[in-house]
N, C-alpha and C positions, 0 to 999 in steps of 0.2 A: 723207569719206562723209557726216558731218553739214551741213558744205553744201552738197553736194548735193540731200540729202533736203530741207531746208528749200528749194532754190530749187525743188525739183520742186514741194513745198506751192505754194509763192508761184503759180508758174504754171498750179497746176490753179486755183486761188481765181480768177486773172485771167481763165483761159479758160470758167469760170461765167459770170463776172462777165459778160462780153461774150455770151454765148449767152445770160443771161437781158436785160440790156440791148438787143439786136437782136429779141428776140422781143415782147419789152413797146414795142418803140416803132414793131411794125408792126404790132401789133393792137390793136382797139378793145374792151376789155374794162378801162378804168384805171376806167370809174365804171361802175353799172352801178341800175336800180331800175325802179318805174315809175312811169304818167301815165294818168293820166285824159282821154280821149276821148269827143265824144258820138257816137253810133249813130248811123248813118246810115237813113235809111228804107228799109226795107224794099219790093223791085221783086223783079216775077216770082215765085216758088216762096219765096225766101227767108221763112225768119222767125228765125231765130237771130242775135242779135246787131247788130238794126236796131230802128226805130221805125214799128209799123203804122199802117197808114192804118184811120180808127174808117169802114169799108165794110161794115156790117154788113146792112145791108139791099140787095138787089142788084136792088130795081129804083129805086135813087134817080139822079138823075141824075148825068150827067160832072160838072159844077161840084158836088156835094153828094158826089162821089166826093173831089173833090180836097182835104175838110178832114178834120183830122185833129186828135187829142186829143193831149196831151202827157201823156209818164207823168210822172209824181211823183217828186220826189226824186232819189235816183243811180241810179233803173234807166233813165236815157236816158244813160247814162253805160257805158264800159268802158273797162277798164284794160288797156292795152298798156305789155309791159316792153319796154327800152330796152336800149342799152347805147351807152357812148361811146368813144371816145379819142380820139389828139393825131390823127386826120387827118379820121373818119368819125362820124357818133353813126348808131346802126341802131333801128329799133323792129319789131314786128310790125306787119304787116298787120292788117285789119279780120276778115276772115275767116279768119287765121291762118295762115295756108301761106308763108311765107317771110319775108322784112322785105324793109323800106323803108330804105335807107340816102341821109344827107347829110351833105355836107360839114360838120367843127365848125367851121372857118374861117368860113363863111359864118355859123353859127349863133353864133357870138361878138360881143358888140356892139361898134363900131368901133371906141371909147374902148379897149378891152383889149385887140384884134389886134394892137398891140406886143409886147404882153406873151406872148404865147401866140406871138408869130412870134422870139422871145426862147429862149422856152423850146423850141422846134425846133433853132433853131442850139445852146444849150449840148449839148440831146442828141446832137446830129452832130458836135462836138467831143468831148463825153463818150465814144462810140461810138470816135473815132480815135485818144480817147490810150490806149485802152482798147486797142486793134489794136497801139499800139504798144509798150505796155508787153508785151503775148505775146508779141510778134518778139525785145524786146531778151532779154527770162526766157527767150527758146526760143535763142535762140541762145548764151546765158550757161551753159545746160544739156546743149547738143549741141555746141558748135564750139571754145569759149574753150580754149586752152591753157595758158596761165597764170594764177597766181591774181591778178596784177596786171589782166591785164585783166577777168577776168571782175567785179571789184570795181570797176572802172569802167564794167560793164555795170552792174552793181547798182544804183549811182548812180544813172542814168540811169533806168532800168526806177520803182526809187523815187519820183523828180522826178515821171515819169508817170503813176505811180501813185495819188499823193496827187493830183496836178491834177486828175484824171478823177473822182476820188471826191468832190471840192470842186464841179465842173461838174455832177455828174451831183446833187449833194443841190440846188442852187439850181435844176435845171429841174424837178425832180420838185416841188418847190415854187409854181414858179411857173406850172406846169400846175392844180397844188391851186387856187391863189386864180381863176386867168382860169375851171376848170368852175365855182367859187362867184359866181363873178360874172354866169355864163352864166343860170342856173340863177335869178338872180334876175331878171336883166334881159333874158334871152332872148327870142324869140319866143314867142307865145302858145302856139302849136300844139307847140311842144316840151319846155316845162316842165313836171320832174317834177313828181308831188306827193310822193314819198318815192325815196332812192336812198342808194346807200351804194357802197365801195368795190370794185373787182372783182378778177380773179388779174391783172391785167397791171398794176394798182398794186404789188399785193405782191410783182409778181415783180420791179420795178422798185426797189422801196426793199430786195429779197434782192440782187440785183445791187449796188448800193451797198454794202451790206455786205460781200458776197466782194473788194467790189475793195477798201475800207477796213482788211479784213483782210489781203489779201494785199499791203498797203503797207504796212502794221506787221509783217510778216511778212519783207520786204525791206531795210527798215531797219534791223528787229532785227539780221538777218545781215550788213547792211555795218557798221553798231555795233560788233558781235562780233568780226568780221575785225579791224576797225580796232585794237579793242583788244588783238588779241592778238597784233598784229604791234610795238604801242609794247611789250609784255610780256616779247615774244621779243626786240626791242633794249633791253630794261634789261639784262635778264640777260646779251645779249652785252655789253654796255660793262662791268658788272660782272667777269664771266668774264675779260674783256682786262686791266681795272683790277688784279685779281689775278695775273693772270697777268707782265705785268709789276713789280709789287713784289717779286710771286717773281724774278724775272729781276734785279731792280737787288740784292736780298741776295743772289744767288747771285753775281753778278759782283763784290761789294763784297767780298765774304769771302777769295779768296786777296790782296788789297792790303793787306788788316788783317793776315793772316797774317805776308805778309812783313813787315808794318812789324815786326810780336812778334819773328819771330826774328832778323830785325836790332838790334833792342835787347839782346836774349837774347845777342847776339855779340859786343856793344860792351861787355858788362855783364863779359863771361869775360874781355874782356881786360885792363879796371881790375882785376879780384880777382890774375890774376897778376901784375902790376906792383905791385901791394902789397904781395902773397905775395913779391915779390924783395927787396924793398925790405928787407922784419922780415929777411931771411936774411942777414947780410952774407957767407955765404962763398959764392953766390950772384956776385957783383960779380969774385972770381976770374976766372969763364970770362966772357968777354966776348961768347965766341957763341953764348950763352943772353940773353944782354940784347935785349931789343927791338930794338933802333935797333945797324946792322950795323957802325958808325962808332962808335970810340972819340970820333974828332974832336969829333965832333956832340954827343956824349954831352956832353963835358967843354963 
């Protein structure tokens, strides 16, 4: 029952692991901040959120319509927040009503699309040892009939375990460095000026840890097993060990016996041979003497 309960732990931590892994690497929330944009001019009704034309006077002409003042400082500027991940970065709109999404691929400078075409594949490895490590805990949980095999599911599921959790810490890394790189050497039009972490980061280094854990959580239990099957053959070779010493003094003891009372029997017959001997009238009957032959005797 105890391991059981530990594989069932193992396999909910993996089936986390994988649910938060699949969701962090299809959404675009790993970075998240914003960017400074300039306003665009303001056309037709608009005036929110643009740059007017200085039309103050409305009988000047089209050419003296078409100049304009520049404001000062960061009010010809607005901020639109962002957000990125491993496929899309998205921003708001100007006027605010939906975003704008583009690929990050494209927005990666060419120098670091390895890196970042890098860190895709460890996550699509990371993702299937991750698949597999729940087939072999699910099936270790539900199907195994002995505990021999279920302890070479374990194995296996372990081997997995740890792989996935080693793949999945280097691409979450090397996603880190390629958006820092992004970020400095990007296009104009998409660098932030401030930005920080978002929940599809975090969900991604929670993921690592469920699987990290439920690998220690795996090996702990084939450890355990392991050991306690060398525990359970000490104690049989011991048990056996004992059991035949018992065995060789039990069988050794009527051989000793008889040797005793054969001595014991040879010893009665010297005392009356000598008992004959001190008695001369003893020597009379001759078919009390040992030896049935006078002849022999003499």
């Amino acid at each position: 029952m105890e391991r059981r309960r530990r594989a069932g732990i193992a396999l909910t931590l993996t089936a986390l692991s994988l649910l938060f892994s699949v969701t962090a690497f299809c959404s675009s929330y790993w970075c998240q901040g914003v960017r400074k944009a300039q306003k665009p001019f303001c056309s037709g009704g608009a005036r929110d959120n643009c740059i007017r034309y200085n039309n103050s006077d409305s009988n000047s002409s089209s050419s003296a319509a078409g100049h304009y003042s520049w404001e000062t400082g960061d009010d010809k500027f607005t901020e639109r927040r962002f957000h990125a991940g491993i496929w899309y970065s998205c921003e708001e709109n100007v006027s605010g009503d939906g975003e704008k999404c583009r690929s990050f691929i494209a927005l990666t400078p060419p120098a670091d699309r390895g890196v970042l075409w890098l860190s895709i594949v460890a996550e699509v490895l990371y993702i299937t040892l991750l698949l597999t490590g729940v087939s072999l805990m699910s099936v270790e949980v539900c199907y195994y009939t002995s505990v021999i095999d279920g302890l070479k599911l374990n194995a296996f599921a372990a081997i997995f375990t740890v792989l996935s959790g080693l793949l999945g810490m280097v691409a979450h890394m090397m996603y880190t460095t390629v958006f820092q790189m992004t970020v400095n050497l990007g296009p104009e039009d998409w660098r932030p000026q401030n930005w920080d972490y978002g929940w599809s980061y975090c969900l991604a280094w929670g993921s690592f840890t469920c699987c990290m854990a439920a690998s220690v959580t795996t090996i702990n239990r084939y450890t355990k097993t392991i050991l306690e099957f060398k525990q359970r053959r000490r104690n049989l070779e011991r048990s056996l060990q004992n059991t035949q010493k018992t065995q060789e003094q039990e069988s050794s003891a009527p051989v000793w016996d008889i040797y005793i009372h054969t001595l014991q029997g040879h010893r009665e017959g010297f005392v009356d041979l000598s008992a004959s001997a001190q008695n001369p009238s003893n020597y009379g009957n001759l078919n009390h003497f040992p030896y049935t032959q006078c002849d022999e005797y003499c």
